[in-house]
C-alpha positions as CSV (number, residue, x, y, z in Angstrom):
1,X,-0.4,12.8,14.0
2,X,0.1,13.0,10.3
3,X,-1.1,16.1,8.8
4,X,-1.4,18.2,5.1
5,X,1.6,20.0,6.3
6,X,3.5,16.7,6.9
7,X,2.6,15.0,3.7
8,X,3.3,18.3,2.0
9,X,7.0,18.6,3.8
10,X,7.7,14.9,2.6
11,X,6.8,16.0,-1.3
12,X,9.3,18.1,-0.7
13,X,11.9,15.5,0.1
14,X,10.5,13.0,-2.2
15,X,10.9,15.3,-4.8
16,X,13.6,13.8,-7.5
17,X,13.9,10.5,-5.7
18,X,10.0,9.1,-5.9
19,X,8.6,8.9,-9.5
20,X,5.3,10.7,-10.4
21,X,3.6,7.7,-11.6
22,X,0.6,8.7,-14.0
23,X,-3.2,8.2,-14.4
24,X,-3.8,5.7,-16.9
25,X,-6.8,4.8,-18.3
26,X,-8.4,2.3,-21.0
27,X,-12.0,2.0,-22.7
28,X,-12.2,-1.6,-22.0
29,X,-11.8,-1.3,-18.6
30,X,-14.5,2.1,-18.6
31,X,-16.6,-0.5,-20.2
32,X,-16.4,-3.3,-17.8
33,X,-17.2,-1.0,-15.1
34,X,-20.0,0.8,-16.6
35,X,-18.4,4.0,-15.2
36,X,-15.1,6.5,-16.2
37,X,-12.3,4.4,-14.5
38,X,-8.7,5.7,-13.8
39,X,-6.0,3.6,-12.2
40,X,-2.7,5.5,-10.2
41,X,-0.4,2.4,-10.6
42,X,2.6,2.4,-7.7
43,X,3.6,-0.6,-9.3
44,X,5.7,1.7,-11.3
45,X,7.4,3.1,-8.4
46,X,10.7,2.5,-7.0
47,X,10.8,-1.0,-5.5
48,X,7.5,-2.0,-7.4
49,X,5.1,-0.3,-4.7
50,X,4.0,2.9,-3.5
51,X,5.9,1.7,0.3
52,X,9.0,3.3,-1.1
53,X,7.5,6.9,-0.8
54,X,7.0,5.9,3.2
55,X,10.2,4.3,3.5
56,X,11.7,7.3,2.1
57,X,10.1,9.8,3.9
58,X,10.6,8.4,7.4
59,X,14.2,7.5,6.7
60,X,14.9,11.3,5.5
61,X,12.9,12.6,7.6
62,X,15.5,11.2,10.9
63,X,18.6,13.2,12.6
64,X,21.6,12.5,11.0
65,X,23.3,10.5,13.9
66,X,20.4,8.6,14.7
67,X,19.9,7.2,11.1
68,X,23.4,6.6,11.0
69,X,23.1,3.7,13.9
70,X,20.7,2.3,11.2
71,X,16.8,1.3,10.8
72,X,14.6,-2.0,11.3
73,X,11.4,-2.8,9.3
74,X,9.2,-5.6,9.6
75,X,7.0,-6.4,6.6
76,X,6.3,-9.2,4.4
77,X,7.8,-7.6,1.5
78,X,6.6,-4.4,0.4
79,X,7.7,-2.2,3.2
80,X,10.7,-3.7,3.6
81,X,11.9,-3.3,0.0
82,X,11.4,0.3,0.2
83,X,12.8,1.0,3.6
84,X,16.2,-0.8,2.5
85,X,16.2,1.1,-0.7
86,X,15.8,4.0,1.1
87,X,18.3,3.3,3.9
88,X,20.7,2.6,0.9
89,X,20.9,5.5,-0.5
90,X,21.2,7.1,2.8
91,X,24.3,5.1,3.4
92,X,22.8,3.2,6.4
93,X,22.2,-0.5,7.3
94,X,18.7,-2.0,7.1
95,X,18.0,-5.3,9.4
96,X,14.4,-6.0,7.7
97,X,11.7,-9.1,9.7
98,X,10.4,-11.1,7.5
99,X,7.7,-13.6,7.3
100,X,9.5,-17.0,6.3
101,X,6.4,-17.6,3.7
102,X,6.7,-14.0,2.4
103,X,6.7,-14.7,-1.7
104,X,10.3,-15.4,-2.5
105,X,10.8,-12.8,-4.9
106,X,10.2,-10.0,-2.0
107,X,12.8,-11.9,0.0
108,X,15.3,-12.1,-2.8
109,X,14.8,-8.9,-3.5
110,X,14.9,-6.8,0.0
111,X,18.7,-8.8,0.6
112,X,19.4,-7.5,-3.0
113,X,18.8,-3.8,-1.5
114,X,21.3,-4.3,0.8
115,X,18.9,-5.3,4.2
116,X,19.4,-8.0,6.7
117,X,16.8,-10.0,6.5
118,X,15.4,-12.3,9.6
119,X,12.6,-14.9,8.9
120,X,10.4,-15.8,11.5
121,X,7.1,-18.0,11.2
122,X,3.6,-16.5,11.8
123,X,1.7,-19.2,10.8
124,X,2.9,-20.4,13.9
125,X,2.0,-17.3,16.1
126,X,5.7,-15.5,16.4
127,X,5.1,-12.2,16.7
128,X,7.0,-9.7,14.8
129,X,7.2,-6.8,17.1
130,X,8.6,-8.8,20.0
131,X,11.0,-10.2,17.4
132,X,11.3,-6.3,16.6
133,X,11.4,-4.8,19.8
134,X,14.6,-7.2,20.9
135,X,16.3,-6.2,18.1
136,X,15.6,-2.6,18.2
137,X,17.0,-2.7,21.5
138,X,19.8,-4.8,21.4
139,X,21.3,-2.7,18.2
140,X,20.3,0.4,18.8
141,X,18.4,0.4,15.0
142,X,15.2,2.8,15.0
143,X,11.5,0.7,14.1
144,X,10.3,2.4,11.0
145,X,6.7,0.9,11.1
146,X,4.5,-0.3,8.3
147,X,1.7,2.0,8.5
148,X,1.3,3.4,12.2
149,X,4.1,5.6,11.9
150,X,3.1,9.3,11.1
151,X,5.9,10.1,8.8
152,X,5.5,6.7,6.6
153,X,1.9,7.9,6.2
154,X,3.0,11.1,5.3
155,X,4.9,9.4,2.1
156,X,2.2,7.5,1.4
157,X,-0.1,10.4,1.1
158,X,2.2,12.2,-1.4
159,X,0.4,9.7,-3.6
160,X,-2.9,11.3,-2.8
161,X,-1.3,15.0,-4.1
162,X,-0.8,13.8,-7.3
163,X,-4.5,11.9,-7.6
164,X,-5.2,15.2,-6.7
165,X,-3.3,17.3,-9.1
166,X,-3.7,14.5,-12.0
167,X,-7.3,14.7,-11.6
168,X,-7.8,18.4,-11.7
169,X,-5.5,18.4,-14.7
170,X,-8.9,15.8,-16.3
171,X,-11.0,18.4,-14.9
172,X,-11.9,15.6,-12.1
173,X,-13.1,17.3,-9.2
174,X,-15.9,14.2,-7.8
175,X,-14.7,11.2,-7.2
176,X,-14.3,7.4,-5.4
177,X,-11.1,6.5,-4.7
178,X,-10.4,2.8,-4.1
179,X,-7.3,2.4,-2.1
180,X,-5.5,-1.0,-1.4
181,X,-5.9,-1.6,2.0
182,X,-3.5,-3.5,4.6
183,X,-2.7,-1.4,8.0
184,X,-4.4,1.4,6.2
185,X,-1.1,3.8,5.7
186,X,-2.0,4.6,2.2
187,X,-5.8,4.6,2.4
188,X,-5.2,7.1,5.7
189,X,-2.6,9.4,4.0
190,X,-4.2,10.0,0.4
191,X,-7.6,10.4,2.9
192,X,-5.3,13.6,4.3
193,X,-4.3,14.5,1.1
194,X,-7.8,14.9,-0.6
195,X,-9.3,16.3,2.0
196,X,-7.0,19.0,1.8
197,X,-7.0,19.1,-2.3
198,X,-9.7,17.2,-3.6
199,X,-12.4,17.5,-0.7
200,X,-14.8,16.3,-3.1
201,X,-13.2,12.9,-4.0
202,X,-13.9,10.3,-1.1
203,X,-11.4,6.9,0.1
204,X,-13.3,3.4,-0.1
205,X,-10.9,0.5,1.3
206,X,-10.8,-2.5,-0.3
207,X,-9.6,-5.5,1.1
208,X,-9.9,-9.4,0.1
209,X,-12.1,-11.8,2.3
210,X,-11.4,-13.1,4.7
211,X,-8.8,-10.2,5.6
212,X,-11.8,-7.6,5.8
213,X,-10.7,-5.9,9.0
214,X,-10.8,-2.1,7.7
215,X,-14.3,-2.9,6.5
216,X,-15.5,-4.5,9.2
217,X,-14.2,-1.7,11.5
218,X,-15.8,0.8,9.4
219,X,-18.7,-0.5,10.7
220,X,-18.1,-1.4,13.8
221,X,-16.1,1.9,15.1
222,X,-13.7,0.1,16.5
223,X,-10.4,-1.5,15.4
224,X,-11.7,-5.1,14.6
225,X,-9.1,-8.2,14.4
226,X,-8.8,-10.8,11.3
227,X,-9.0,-14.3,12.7
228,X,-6.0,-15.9,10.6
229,X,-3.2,-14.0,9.9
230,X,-1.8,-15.9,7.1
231,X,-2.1,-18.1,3.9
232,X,-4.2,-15.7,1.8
233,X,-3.4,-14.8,-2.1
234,X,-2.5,-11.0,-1.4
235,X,-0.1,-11.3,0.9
236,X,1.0,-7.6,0.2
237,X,-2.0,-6.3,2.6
238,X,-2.3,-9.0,5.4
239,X,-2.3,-7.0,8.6
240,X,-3.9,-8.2,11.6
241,X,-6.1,-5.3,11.7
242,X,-6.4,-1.6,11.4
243,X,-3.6,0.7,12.5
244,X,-3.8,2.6,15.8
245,X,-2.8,5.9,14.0
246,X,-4.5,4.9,10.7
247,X,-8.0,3.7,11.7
248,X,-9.4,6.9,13.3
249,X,-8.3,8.7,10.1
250,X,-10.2,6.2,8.0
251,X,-12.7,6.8,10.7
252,X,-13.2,10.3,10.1
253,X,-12.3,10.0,6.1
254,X,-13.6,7.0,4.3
255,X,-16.3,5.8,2.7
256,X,-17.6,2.0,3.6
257,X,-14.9,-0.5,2.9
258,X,-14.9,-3.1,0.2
259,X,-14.6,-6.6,-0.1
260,X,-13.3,-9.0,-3.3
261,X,-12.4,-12.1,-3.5
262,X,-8.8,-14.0,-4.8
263,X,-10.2,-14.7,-8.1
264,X,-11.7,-11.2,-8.3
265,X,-7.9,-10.0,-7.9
266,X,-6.8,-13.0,-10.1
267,X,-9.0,-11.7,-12.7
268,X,-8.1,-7.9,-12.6
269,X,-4.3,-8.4,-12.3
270,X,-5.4,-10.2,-15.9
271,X,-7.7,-6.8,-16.9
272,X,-4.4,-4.8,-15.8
273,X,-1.9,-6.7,-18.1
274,X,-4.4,-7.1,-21.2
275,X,-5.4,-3.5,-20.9
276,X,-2.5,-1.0,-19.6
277,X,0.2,-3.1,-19.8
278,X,1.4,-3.3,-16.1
279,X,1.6,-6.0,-14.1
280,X,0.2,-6.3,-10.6
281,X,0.4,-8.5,-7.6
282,X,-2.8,-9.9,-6.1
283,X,-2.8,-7.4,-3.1
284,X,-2.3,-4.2,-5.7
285,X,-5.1,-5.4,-7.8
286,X,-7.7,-5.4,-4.9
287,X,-8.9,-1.7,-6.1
288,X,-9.0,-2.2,-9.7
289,X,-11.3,-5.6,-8.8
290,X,-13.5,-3.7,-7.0
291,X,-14.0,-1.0,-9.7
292,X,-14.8,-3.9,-12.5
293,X,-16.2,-6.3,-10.7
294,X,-18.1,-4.4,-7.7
295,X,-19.9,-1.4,-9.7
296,X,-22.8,-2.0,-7.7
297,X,-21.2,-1.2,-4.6
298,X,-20.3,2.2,-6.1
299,X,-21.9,5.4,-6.2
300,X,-19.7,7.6,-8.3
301,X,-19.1,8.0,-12.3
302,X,-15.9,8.3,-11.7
303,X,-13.8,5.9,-9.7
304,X,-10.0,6.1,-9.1
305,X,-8.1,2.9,-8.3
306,X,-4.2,2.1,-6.8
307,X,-2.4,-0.4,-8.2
308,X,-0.4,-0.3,-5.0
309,X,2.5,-2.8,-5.7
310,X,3.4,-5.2,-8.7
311,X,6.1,-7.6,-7.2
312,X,4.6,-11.1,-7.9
313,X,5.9,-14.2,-8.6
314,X,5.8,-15.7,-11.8
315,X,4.0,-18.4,-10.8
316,X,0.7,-16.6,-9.1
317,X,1.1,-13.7,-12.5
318,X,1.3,-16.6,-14.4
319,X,-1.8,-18.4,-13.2
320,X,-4.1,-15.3,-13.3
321,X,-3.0,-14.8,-17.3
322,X,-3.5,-18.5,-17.8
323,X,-7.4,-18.8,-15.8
324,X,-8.4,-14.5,-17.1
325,X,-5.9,-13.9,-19.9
């Protein structure tokens, strides 16, 4: 299981390869809100998300012969962008599955890191870790998960160090934090994180309807499954449900999760860009909706938002500038 020492050991090899990205804030959005609002935007890291600091850390974090024989990712973008980066600069192959209506730009982009990348259809009901689990075997690659896989959290949950660190240095010691939320491999790692340096600050989840299965197992205590598994707007955090590793972390951790709708994420993707100047995809603005357009869901002055990823499609940035801008 992930732990402080873990996520502290993967600073350490993160360190001069990940960017520190900041703690921005704006009036405006404070004012929307009602309430202080600071936004940690991983759009700004490597590969456009915060799933480079997991890819990283698990592909350092192997023996040099067995990374050698090379890694496999599935993902719909995210993950696998920053696992073939990683494996990159490693000098190793990547063979990456992806869904075949993954946004085009993720696609394009995880064969321009160098990755194999093999489509397969889950609208249709493949499943990706069969599809995995035959490749794994037949070339010898080792499975770097998503999210339930303790050294990926561990890179996520560098994030949480510097929340921590940033927010001390703004003499922020209360706080909610509202963390994008797919398998739960961030939300579960800056969880560690705090707990360890910021035990006052707390994780709220948020997730878009209809693809609420964190919040719903929140409240259910167990790990609770989304009935589609495609065709929603933020296809960044699609997962069909809680992680085995991650979910008794948010268990223990996190605050009730949080729901917002596409045009909620539509509209603060707009708030982002007008505001702070950064673009985000629908699935990275989830937190940010919920701190500007959910304030009555929340209990703190002071609410910290990811911006967990920022590779969109000009057509979906476009259409949330054009309907919000």
């Amino acid at each position: 299981m992930t732990d402080i020492a873990m996520i502290r050991a993967a600073a350490e090899r993160l360190q001069g390869h990940a960017r520190r990205t900041p703690l921005l804030s704006s009036p405006f959005l404070d004012r929307i809100s009602g309430r202080r609002v600071l936004v940690k935007p991983e759009c700004l890291q490597h590969t456009g998300s915060f799933k480079y600091r997991g890819g990283r850390s698990a592909v350092s974090a192997l023996d040099p012969d067995t990374r050698a024989r090379g890694v496999l990712a599935y993902s719909s973008g995210n993950h696998a962008q920053g696992v073939a980066r990683a494996a990159a600069e490693f000098g190793t192959s990547a063979v990456i599955v992806m869904p075949s209506d993954a946004p085009e730009l993720k696609i394009a982009n995880t064969r321009a890191e160098g990755a194999e990348v093999v489509l397969y259809d889950r609208a249709a009901g493949e499943s990706r870790e069969e599809l995995g689990a035959r490749l794994e075997r037949d070339r010898g690659l080792t499975l770097i998960k998503p999210y339930d896989e303790p050294q990926v959290i561990a890179g996520q949950g560098t994030c949480g160090l510097e929340i921590a660190q940033q927010a001390r240095a703004e003499g922020i010691e209360e706080a909610e934090v509202l963390v994008c939320c797919g398998g739960g491999g961030l939300s579960a790692g800056i969880a560690l994180a705090l707990e360890a340096e910021a035990p006052k600050m707390r994780v709220c989840t948020v997730e878009p309807v209809g693809f609420d299965d964190a919040a719903r197992s929140l409240v259910s205590g167990r790990r609770e499954r989304n009935e589609t598994q495609a065709g929603g707007l933020c296809d960044a955090i699609l997962t069909p449900m809680p992680g085995e590793i991650t979910f008794p972390i948010m268990q223990r951790l996190c605050g009730p999760g949080l729901v917002v709708s596409d045009d909620d994420a539509l509209r603060a993707m707009a708030e982002a860009f007008r505001r702070l100047k950064l673009v985000a995809e629908p699935g990275g603005a989830v937190a940010l909706a919920a701190a500007l357009f959910h304030a009555s869901e929340l209990d703190s002055d002071t609410v910290i938002c990811t911006i967990s990823g920022g590779n969109v499609d000009a057509g979906t940035f476009g259409r949330a500038l054009k309907t919000y801008g």
